[in-house]
MMTF fields as JSON, N, C-alpha, C and O atoms, coordinates in Angstrom:
{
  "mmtfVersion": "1.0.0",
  "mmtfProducer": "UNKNOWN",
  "numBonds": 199,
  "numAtoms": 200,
  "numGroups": 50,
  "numChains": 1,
  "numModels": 1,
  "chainsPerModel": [1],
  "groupsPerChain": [50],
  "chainIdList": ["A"],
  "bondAtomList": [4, 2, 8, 6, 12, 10, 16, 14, 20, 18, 24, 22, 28, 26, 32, 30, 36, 34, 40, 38, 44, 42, 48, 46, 52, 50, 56, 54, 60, 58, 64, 62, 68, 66, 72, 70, 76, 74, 80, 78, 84, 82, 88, 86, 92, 90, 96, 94, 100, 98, 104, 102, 108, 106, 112, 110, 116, 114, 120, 118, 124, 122, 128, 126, 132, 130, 136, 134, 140, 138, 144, 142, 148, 146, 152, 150, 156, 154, 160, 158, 164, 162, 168, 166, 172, 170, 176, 174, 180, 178, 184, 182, 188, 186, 192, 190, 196, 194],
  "bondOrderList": [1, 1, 1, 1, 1, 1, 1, 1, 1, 1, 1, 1, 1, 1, 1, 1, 1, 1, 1, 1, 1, 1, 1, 1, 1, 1, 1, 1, 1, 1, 1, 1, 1, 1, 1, 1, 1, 1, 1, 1, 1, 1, 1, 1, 1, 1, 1, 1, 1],
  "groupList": [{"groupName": "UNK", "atomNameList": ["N", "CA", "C", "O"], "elementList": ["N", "C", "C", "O"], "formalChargeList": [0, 0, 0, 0], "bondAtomList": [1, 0, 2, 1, 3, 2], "bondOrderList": [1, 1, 2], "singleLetterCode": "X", "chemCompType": "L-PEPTIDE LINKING"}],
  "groupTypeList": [0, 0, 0, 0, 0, 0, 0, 0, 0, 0, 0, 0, 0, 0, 0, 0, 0, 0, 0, 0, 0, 0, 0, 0, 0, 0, 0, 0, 0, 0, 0, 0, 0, 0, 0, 0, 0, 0, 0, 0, 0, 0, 0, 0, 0, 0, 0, 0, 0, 0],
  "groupIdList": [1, 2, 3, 4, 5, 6, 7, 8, 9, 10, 11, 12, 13, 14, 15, 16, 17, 18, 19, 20, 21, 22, 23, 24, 25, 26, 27, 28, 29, 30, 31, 32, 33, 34, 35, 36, 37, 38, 39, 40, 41, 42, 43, 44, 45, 46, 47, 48, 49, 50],
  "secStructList": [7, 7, 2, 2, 2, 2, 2, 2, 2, 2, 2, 2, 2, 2, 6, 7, 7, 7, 1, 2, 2, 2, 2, 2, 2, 2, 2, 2, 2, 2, 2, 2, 2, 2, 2, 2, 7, 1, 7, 1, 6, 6, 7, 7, 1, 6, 6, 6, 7, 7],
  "xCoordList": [6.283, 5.296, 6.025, 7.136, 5.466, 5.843, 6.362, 5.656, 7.421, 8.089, 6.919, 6.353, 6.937, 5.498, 4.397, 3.667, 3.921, 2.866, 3.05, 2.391, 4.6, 4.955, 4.788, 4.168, 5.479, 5.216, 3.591, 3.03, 2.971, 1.273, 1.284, 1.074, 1.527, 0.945, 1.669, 0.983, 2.969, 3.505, 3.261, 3.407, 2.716, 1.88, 0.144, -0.695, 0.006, -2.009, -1.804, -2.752, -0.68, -0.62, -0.295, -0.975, 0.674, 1.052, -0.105, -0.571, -0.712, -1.84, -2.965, -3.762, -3.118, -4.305, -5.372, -6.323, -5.166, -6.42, -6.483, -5.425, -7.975, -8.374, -7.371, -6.599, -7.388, -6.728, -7.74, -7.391, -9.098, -9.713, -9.72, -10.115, -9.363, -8.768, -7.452, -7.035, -6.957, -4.991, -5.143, -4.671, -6.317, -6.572, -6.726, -6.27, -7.701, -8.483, -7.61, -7.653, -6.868, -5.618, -4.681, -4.181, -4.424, -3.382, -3.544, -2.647, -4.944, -5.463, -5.952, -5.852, -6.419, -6.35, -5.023, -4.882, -3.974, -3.027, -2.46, -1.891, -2.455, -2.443, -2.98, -2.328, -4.29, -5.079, -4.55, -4.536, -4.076, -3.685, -2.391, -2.231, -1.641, -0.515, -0.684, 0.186, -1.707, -2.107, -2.685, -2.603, -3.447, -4.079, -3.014, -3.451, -1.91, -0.963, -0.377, -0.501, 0.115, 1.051, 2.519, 3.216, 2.917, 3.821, 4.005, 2.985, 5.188, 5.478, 4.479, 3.789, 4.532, 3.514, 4.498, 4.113, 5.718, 6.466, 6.757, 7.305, 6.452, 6.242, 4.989, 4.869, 4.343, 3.245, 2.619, 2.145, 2.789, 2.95, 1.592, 0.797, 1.517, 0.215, -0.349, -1.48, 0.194, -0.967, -1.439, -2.535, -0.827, -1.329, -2.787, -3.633, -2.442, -3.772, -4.598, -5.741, -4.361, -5.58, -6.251, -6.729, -6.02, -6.935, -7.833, -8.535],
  "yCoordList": [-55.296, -55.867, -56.491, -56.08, -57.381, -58.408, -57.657, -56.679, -57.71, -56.607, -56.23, -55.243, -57.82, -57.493, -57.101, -56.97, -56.833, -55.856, -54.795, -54.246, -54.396, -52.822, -52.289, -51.239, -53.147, -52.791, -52.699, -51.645, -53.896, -53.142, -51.919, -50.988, -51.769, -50.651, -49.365, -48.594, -49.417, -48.47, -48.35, -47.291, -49.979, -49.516, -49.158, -48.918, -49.208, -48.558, -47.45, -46.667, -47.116, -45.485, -45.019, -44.156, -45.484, -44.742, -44.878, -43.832, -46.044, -46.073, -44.923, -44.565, -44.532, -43.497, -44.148, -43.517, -45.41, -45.758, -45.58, -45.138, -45.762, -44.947, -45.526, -46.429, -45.108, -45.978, -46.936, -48.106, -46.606, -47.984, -49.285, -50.397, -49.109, -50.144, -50.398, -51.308, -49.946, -50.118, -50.9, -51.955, -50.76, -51.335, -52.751, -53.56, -52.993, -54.012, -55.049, -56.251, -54.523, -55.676, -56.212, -57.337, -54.998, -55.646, -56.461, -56.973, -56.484, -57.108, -59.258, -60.378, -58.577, -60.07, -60.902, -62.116, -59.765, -60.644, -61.088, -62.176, -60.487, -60.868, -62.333, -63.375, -62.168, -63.582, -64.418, -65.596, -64.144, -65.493, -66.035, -67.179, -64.982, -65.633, -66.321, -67.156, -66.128, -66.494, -68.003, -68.87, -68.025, -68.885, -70.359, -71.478, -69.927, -71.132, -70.824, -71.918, -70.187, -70.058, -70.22, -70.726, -69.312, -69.222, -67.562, -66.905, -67.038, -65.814, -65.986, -66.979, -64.639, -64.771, -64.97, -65.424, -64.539, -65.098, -66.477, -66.844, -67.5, -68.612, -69.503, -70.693, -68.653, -69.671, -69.451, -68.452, -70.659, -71.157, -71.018, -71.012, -70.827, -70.868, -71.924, -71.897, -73.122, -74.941, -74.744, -75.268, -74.004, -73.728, -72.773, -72.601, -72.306, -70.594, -71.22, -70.766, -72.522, -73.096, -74.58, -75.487, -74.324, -75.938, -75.813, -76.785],
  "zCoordList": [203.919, 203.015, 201.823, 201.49, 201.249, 200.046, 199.196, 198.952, 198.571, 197.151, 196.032, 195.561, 195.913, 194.655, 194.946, 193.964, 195.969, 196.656, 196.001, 195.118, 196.821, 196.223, 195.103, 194.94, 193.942, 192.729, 192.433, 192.137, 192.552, 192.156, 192.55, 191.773, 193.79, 194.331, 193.151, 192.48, 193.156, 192.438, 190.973, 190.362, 190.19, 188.766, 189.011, 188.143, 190.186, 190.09, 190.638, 190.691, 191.128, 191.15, 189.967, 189.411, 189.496, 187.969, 187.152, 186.701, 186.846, 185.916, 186.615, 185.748, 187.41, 188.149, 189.02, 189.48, 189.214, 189.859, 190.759, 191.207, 192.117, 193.255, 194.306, 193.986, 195.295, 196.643, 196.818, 196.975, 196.818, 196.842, 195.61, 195.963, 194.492, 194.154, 194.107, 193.39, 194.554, 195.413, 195.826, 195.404, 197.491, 198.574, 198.599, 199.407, 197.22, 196.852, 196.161, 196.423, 195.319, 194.515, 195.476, 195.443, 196.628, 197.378, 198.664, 199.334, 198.891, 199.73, 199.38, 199.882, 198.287, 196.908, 197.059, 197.206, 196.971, 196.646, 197.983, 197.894, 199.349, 200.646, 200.535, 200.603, 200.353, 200.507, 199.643, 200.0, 198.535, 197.609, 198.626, 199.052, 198.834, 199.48, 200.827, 201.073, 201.829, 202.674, 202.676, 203.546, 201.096, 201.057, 200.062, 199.791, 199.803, 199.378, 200.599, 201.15, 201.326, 202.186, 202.334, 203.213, 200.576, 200.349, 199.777, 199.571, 199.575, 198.947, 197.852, 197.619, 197.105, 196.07, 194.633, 193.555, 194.946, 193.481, 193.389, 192.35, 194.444, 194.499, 193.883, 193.596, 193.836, 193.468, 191.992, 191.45, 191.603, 189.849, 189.992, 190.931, 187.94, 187.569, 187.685, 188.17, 187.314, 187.792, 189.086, 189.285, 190.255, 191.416, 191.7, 192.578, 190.337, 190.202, 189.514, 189.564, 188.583, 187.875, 188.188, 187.508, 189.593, 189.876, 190.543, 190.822]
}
C-alpha cells in the first residue's frame, strides 16, 4: 500500500480515531489517487483545486 496511506493510518491511530474513520480517509485517498492516476505525493494542489 501507498507510504502515505501508511502514515494517515499511523496519525488516526495516534490521534484515537475509530477504524471506521481509518477506513474512510484511506479509502478517499485510494480514490483521489485512482482518480489522477498518479501516486498521491504526486498530485499538486492546482490539480485538487479545479
Amino acid at each position: 500500500m501507498n507510504t502515505l496511506i501508511e502514515q494517515v493510518k499511523t496519525e488516526i491511530a495516534y490521534l484515537g480515531y475509530s477504524q471506521s474513520t481509518c477506513k474512510s480517509y484511506c479509502e478517499h485517498l485510494l480514490k483521489l489517487s485512482h482518480y489522477f492516476n498518479k501516486p498521491l505525493d504526486l498530485i499538486t494542489d492546482d490539480e485538487l483545486n479545479i
